[in-house]
C-alpha positions in Angstrom: 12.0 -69.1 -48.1 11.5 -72.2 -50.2 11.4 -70.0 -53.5 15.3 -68.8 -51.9 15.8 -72.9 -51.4 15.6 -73.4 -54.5 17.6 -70.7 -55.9 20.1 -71.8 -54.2 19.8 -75.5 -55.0 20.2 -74.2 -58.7 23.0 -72.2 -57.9 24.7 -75.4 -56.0 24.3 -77.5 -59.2 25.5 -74.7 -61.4 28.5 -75.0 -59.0 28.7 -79.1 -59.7 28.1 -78.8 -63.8 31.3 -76.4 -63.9 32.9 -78.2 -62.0 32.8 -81.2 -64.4 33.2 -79.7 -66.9 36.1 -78.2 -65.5 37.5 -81.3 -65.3 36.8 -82.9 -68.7 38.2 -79.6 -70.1 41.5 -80.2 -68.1 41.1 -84.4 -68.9 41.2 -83.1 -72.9 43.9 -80.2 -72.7 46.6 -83.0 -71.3 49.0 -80.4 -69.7 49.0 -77.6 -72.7 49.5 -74.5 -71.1 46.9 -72.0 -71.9 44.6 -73.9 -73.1 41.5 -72.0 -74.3 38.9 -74.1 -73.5 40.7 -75.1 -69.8 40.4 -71.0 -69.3 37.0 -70.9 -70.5 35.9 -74.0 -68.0 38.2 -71.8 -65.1 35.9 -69.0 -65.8 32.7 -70.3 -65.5 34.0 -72.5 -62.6 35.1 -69.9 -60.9 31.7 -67.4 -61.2 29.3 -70.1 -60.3 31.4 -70.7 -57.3 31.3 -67.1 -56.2 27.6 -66.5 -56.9 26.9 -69.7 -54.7 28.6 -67.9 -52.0 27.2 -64.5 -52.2 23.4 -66.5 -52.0 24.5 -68.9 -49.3 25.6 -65.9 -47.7 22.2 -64.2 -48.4 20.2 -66.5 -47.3 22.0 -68.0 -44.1 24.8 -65.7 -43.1 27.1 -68.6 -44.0 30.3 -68.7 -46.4 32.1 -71.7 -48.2 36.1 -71.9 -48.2 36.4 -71.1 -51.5 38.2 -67.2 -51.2 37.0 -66.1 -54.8 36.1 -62.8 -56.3 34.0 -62.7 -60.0 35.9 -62.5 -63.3 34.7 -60.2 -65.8 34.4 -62.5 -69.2 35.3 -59.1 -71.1 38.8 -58.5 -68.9 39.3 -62.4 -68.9 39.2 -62.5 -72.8 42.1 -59.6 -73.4 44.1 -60.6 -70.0 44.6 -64.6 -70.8 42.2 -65.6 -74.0 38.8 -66.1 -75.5 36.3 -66.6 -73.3 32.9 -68.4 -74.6 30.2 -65.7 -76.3 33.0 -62.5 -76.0 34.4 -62.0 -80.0 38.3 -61.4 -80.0 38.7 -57.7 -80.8 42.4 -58.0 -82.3 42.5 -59.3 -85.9 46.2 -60.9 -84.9 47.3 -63.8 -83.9 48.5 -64.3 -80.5 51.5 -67.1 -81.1 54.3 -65.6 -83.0 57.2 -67.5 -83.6 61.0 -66.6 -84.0 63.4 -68.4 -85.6 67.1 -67.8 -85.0 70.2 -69.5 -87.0 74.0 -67.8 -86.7 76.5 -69.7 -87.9 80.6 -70.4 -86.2 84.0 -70.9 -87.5 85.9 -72.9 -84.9 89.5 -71.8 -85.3 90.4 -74.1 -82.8 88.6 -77.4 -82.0 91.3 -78.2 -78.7 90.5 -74.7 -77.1 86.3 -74.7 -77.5 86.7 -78.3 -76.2 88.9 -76.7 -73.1 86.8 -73.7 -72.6 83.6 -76.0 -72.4 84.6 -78.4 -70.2 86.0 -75.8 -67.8 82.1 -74.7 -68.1 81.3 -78.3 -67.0 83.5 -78.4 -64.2 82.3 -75.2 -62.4 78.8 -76.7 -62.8 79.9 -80.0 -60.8 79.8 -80.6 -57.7 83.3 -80.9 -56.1 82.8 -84.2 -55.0 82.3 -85.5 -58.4 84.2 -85.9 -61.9 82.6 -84.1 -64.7 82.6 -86.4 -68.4 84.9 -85.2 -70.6 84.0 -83.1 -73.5 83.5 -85.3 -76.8 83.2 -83.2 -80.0 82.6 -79.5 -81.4 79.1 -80.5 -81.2 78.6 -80.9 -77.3 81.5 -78.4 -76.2 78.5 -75.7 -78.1 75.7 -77.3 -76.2 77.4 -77.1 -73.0 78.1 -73.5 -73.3 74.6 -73.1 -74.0 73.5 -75.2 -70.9 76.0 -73.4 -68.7 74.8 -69.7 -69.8 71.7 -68.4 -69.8 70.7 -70.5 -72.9 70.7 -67.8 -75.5 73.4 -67.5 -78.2 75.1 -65.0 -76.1 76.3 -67.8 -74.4 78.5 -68.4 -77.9 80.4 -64.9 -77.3 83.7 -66.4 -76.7 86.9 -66.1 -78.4 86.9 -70.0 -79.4 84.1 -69.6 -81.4 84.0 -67.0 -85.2 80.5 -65.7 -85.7 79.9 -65.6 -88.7 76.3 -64.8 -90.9 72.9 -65.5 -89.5 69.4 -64.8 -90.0 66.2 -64.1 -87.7 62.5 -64.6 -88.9 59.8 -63.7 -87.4 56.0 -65.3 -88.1 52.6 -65.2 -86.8 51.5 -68.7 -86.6 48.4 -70.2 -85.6 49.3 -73.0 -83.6 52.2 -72.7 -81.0 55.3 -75.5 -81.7 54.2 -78.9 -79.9 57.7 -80.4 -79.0 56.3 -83.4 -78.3 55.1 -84.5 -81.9 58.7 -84.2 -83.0 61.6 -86.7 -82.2 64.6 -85.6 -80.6 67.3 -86.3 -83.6 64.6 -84.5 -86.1 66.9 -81.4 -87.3 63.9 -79.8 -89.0 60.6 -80.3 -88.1 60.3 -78.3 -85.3 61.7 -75.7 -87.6 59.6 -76.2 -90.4 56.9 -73.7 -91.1 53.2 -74.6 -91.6 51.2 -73.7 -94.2 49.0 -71.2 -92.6 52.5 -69.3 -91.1 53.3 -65.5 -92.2 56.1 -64.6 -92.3 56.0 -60.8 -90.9 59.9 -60.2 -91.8 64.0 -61.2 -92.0 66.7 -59.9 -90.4 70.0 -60.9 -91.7 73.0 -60.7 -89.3 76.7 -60.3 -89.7 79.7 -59.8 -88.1 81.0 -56.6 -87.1 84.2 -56.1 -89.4 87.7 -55.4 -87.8 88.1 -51.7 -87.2 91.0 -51.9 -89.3 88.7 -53.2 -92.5 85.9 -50.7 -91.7 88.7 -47.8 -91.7 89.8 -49.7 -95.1 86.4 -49.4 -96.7 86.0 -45.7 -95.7 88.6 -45.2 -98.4 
């Protein structure tokens, strides 16, 4: 019985020391979302945790509260990241990044400002009075605001498509929004050095059926 004492006095602080460092690895990640090192300290946590259980169990027929099952390191590692002492086995990154531009005519500045602030007012409540639309620039951002945030949003008759282009990169280091300020046009555009770009895909406008039966001739 003591030998089982202390086994489980060792299993108890195993439960403590992954537990802090639990913490500190949560402390250092400030908020990143899947963070490596928070998933490794999860891990560990969460193991120690359930092998303290399974030997207070053994020992005195008693549980904790904590409703926890074992994680595999190997399935941990290809379901949400590296996991301390298990090698990646894809030779690819797992941040890619794509970059979108497409280009507008505006043939008429009066009706994109009319058709966005009709956008505006069916996303006001009734009680109050929506501001009124200043500029090309904010009627576009509140057609992207009132759709679903893509640049289908922009598929209206008061705005031209014109060309645009897509690239997409494997990066190494996912965009941090915060490091850039909110009027900077480029940087969070700006590739790093260690970027790849994997490809381009240039886009234009579908041509009038009446130029596209031109052409065939």
């Amino acid at each position: 019985m003591t030998d089982q004492h202390g086994e489980l006095d060792a299993a108890l602080e195993r439960v403590i020391d992954a537990a802090r460092h639990h913490l500190a690895a949560v402390r250092a990640a400030q908020g990143r979302i899947d963070d490596d090192d928070v998933w490794q300290a999860y891990v560990a946590l969460n193991n120690a945790s359930f092998a303290y259980d399974e030997q207070l169990l053994d020992a005195f027929g008693e549980v904790t509260p904590w409703d926890v099952e074992s994680i595999d390191p190997e399935e941990a590692d290809q379901r949400f990241g590296d996991v301390e002492g298990v090698e990646p086995t894809d030779p690819h990154p797992r941040v890619i990044s794509v970059r979108q531009r497409r280009d507008y005519r505006v043939p008429s500045v009066s009706a994109l400002i009319r058709v966005a602030e009709a956008a505006r007012r069916e996303g006001t409540p009734a009680e109050d009075e929506p501001e009124p639309v200043e500029g090309v620039g904010e009627a576009v951002l509140e057609l992207l605001q009132s759709g679903d945030g893509s640049l289908g949003a922009l598929d209206v008759p008061e705005l031209e498509p014109l060309d645009g282009v897509v690239m997409v990169s494997e990066v190494g280091t996912p965009v941090d929004l915060e490091s850039f300020d909110d009027d900077d046009p480029a940087g969070p555009f700006q590739p790093a050095a260690d970027d790849r770009l994997v490809g381009r895909l240039d886009e234009h406008p579908f041509m009038e059926l009446d130029e596209e039966h031109d052409h065939a001739h």
